[in-house]
N, CA, C and O of each residue as an XYZ file, in Angstrom:
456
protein
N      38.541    -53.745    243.573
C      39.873    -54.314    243.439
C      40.231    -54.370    241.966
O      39.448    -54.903    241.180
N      41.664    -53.715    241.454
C      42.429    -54.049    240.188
C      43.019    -54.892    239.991
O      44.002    -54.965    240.727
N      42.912    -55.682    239.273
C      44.247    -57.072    239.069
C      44.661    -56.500    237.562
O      43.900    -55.894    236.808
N      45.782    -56.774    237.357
C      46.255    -57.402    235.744
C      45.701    -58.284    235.239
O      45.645    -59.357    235.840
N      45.239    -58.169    234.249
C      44.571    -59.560    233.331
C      44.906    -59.307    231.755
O      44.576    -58.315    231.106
N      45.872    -60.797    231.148
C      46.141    -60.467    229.777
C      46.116    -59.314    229.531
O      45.217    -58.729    228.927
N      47.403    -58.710    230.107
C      48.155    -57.214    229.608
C      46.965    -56.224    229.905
O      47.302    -55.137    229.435
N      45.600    -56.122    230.537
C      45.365    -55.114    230.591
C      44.705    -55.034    232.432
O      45.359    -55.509    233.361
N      43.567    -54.464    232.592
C      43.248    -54.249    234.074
C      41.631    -55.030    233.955
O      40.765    -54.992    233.081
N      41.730    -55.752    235.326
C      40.528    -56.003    235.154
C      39.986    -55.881    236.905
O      40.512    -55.898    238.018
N      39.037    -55.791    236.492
C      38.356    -55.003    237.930
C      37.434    -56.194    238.032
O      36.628    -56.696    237.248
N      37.897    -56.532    239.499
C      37.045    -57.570    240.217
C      36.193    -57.777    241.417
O      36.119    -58.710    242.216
N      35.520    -56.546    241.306
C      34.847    -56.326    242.612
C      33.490    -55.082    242.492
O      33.724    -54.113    241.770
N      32.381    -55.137    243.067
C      31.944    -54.265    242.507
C      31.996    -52.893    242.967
O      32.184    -52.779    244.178
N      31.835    -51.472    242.081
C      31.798    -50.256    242.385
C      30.946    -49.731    243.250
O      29.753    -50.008    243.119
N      31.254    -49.116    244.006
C      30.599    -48.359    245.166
C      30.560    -47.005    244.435
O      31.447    -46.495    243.749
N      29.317    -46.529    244.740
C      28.343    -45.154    244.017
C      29.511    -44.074    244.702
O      29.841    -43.748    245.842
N      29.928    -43.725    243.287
C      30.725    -42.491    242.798
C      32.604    -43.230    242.787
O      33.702    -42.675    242.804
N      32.420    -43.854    242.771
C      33.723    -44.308    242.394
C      34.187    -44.462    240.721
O      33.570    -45.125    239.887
N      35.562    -43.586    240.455
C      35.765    -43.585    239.357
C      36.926    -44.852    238.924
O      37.624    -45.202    239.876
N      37.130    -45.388    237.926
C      37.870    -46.003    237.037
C      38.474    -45.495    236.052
O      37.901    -45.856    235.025
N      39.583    -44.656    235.776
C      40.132    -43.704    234.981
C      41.407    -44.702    234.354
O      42.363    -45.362    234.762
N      40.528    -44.221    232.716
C      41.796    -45.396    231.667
C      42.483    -44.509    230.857
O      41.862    -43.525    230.455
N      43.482    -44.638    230.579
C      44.205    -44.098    229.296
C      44.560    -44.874    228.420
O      45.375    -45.791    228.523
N      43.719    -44.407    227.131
C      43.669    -44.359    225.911
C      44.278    -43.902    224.793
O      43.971    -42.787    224.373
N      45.519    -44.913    223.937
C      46.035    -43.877    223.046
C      45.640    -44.546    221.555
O      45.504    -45.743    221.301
N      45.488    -43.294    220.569
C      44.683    -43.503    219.673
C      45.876    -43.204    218.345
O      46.684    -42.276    218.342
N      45.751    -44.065    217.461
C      46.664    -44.181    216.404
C      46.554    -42.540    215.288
O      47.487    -42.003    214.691
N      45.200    -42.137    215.332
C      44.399    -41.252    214.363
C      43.240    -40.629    215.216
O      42.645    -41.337    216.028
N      42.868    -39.106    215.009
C      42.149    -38.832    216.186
C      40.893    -39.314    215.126
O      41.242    -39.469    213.956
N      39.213    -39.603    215.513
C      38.361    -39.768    214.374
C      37.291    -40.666    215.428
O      37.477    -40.931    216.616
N      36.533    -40.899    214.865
C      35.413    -41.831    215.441
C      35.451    -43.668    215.793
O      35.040    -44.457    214.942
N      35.795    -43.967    216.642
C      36.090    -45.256    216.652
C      34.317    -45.573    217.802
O      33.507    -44.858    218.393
N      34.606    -47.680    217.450
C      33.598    -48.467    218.200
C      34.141    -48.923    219.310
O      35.183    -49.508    219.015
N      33.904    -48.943    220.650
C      34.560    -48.956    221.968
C      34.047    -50.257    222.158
O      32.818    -50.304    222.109
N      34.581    -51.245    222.345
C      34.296    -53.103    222.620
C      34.405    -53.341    224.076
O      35.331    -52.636    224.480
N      33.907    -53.981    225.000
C      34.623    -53.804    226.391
C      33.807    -55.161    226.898
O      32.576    -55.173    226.899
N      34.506    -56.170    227.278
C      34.528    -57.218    227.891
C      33.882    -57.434    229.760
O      34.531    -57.185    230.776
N      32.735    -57.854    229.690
C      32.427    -57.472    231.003
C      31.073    -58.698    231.320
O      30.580    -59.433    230.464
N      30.698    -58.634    232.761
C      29.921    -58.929    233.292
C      29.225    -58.861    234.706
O      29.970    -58.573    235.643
N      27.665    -59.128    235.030
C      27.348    -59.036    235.874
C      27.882    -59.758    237.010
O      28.010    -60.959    236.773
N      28.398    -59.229    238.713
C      28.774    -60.154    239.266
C      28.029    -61.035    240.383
O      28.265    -62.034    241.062
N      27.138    -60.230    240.218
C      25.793    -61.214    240.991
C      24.485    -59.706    240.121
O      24.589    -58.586    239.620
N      22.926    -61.179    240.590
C      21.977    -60.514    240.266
C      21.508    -58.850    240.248
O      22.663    -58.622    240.608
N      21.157    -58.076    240.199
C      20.214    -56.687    240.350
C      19.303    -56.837    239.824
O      19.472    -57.737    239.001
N      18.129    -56.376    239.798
C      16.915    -56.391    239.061
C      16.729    -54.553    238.740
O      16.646    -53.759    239.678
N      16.693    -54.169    237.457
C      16.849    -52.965    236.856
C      15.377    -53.271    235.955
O      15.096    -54.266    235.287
N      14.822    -52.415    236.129
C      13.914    -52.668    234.585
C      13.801    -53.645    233.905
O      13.800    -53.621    232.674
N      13.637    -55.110    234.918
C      13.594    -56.437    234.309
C      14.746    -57.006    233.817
O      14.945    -58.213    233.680
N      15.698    -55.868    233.485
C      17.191    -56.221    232.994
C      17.850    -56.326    234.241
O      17.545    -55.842    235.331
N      19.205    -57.336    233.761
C      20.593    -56.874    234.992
C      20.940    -55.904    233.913
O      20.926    -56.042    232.689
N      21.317    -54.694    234.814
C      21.823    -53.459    234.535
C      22.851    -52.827    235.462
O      22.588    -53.081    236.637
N      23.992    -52.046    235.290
C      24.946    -51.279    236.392
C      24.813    -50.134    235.575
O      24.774    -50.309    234.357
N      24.736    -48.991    236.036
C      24.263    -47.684    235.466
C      25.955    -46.991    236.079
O      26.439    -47.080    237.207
N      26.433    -46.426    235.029
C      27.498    -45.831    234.669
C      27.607    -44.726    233.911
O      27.147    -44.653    232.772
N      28.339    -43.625    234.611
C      28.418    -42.395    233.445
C      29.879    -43.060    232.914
O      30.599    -43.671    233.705
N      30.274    -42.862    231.367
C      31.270    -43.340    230.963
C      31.326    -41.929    230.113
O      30.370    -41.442    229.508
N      32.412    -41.479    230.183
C      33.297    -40.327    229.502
C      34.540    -40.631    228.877
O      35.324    -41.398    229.436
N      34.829    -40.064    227.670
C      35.940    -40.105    227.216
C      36.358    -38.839    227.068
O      35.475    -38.022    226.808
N      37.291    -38.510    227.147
C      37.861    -36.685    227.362
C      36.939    -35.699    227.839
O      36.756    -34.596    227.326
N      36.324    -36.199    228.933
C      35.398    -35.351    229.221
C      33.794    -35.287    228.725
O      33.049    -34.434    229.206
N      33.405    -36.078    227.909
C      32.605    -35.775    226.430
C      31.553    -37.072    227.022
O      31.864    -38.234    226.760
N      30.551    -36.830    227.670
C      29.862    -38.135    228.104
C      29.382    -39.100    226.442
O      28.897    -38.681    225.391
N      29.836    -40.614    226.922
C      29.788    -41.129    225.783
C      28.181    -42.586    226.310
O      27.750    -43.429    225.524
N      27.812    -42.436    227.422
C      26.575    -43.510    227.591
C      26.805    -43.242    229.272
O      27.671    -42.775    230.012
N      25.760    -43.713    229.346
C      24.995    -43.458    231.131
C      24.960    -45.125    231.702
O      25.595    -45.595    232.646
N      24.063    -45.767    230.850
C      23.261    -47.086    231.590
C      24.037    -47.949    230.776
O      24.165    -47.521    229.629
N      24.775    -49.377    231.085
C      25.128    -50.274    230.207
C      24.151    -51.363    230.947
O      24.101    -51.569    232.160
N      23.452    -51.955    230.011
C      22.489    -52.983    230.552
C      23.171    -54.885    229.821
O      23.405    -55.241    228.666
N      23.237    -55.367    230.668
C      23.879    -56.429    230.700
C      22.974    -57.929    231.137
O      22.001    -57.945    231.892
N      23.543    -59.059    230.492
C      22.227    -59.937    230.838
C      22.857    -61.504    231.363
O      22.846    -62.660    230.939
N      23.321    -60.863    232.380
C      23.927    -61.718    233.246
C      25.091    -62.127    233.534
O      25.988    -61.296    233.392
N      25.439    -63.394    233.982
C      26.958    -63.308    234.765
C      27.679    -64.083    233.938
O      28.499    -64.825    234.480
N      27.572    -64.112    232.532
C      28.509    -64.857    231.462
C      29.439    -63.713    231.207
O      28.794    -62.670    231.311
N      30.834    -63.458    230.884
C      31.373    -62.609    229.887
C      31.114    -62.550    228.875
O      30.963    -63.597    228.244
N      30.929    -61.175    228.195
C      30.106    -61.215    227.191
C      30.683    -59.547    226.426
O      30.658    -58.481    227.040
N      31.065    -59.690    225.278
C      31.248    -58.110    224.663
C      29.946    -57.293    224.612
O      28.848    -57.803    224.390
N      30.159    -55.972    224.838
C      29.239    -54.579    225.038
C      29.974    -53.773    224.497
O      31.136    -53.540    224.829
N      29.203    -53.131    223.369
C      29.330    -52.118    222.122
C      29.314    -51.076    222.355
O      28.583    -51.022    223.344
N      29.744    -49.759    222.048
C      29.482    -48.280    222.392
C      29.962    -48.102    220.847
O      31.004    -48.648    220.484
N      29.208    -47.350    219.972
C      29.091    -47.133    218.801
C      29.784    -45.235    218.962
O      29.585    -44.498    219.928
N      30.696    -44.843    217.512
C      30.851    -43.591    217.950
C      31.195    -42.693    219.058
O      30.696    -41.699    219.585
N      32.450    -43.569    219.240
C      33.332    -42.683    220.507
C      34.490    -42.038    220.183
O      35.507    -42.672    219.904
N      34.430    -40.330    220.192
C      35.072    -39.660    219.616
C      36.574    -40.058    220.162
O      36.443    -40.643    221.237
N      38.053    -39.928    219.756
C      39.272    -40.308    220.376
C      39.800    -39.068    219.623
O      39.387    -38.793    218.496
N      40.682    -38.357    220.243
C      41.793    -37.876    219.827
C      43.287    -38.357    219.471
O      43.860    -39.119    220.250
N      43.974    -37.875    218.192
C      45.388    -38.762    218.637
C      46.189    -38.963    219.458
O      46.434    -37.893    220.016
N      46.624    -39.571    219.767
C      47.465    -39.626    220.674
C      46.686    -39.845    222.153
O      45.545    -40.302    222.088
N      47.223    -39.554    223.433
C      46.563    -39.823    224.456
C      44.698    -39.166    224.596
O      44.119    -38.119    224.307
N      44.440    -40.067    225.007
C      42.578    -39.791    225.560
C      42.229    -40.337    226.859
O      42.838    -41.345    227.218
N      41.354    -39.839    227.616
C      40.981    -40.542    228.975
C      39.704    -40.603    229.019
O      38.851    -39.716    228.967
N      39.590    -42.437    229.186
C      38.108    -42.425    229.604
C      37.616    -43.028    230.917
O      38.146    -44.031    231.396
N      36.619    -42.411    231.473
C      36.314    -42.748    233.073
C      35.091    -43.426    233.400
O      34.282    -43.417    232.473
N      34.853    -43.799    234.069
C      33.611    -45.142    234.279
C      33.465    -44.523    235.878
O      34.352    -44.746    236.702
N      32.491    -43.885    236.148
C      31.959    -43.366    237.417
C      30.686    -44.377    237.425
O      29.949    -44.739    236.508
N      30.709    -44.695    238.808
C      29.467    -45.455    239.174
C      28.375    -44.524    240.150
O      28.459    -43.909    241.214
N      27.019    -44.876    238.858
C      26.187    -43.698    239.284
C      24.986    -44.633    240.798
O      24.131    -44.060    241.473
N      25.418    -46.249    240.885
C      24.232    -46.281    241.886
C      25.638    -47.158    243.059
O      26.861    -47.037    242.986
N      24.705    -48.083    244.141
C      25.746    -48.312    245.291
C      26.202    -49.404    244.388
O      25.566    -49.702    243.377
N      27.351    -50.031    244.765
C      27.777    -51.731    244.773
C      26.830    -51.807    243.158
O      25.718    -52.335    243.127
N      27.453    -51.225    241.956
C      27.358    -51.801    241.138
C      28.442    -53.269    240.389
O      29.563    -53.317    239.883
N      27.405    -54.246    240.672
C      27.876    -55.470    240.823
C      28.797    -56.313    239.044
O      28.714    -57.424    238.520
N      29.631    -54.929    238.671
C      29.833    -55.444    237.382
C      31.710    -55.839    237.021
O      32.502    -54.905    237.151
N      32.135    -56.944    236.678
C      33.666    -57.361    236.416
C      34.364    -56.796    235.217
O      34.656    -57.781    234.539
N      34.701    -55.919    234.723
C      35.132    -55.507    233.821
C      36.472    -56.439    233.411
O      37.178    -56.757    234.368
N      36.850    -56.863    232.203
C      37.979    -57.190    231.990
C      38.284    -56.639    230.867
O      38.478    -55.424    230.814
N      38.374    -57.406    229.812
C      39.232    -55.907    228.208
C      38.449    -55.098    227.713
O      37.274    -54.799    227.924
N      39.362    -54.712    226.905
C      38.882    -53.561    226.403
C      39.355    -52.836    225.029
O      40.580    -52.768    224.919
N      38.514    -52.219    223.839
C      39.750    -52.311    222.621
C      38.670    -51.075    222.035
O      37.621    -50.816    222.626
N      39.073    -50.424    220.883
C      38.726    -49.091    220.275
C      38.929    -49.486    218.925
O      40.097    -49.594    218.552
N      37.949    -49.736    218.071
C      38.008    -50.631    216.379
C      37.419    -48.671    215.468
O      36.377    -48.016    215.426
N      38.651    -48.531    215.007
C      38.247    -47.265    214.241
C      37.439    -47.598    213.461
O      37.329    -48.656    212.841
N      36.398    -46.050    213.458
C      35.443    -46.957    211.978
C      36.095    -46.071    210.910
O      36.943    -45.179    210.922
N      34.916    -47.043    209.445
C      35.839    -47.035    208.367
C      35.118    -45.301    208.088
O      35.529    -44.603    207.161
């Protein structure tokens, strides 16, 4: 499920294996930016001792991380360092690689680096 949340989308339910989430992204300068994204677990998994939801995440195609490992059901910011953007419009997609990955996404922001 999508709701609106403070001007952007927030997903409140968890992903069922192969379901995509497709965002558009527009970028002031095309160049290397840090991808910030507001999220949490929505109930337990046990991953490698971690709570984890394993995700291919792409931006224009260009896989940018697989596994986001997360440590529990607080909201909490998660970093992606070096995510290429082009100017102007970019699309990035959040495919869920296992069943009922149990994760709430809410914002989301792109901090160019220097």
């Amino acid at each position: 499920t999508f709701r609106d949340a403070n001007g952007g989308i927030r997903v409140t339910n968890a992903f069922p294996q192969g379901e995509v989430l497709t965002v558009p992204v527009n970028a002031p300068a095309a160049g290397k930016y840090t991808m910030v994204f507001v999220a949490r677990i929505a109930y337990s998994v046990e991953f490698d001792g971690n709570l984890a939801a394993a995700f291919e995440i792409k931006m224009n195609g260009n896989a940018v991380a697989t596994t986001v490992t997360m440590n529990g059901n607080s909201w909490a910011d998660y970093v992606i360092a070096d995510v290429d953007l082009n100017n102007g419009a970019n699309t990035l997609t959040l495919k869920a690689l296992a069943d009922n990955n149990p994760v709430n996404f809410d914002a989301m922001k792109f901090i160019p680096k220097a």
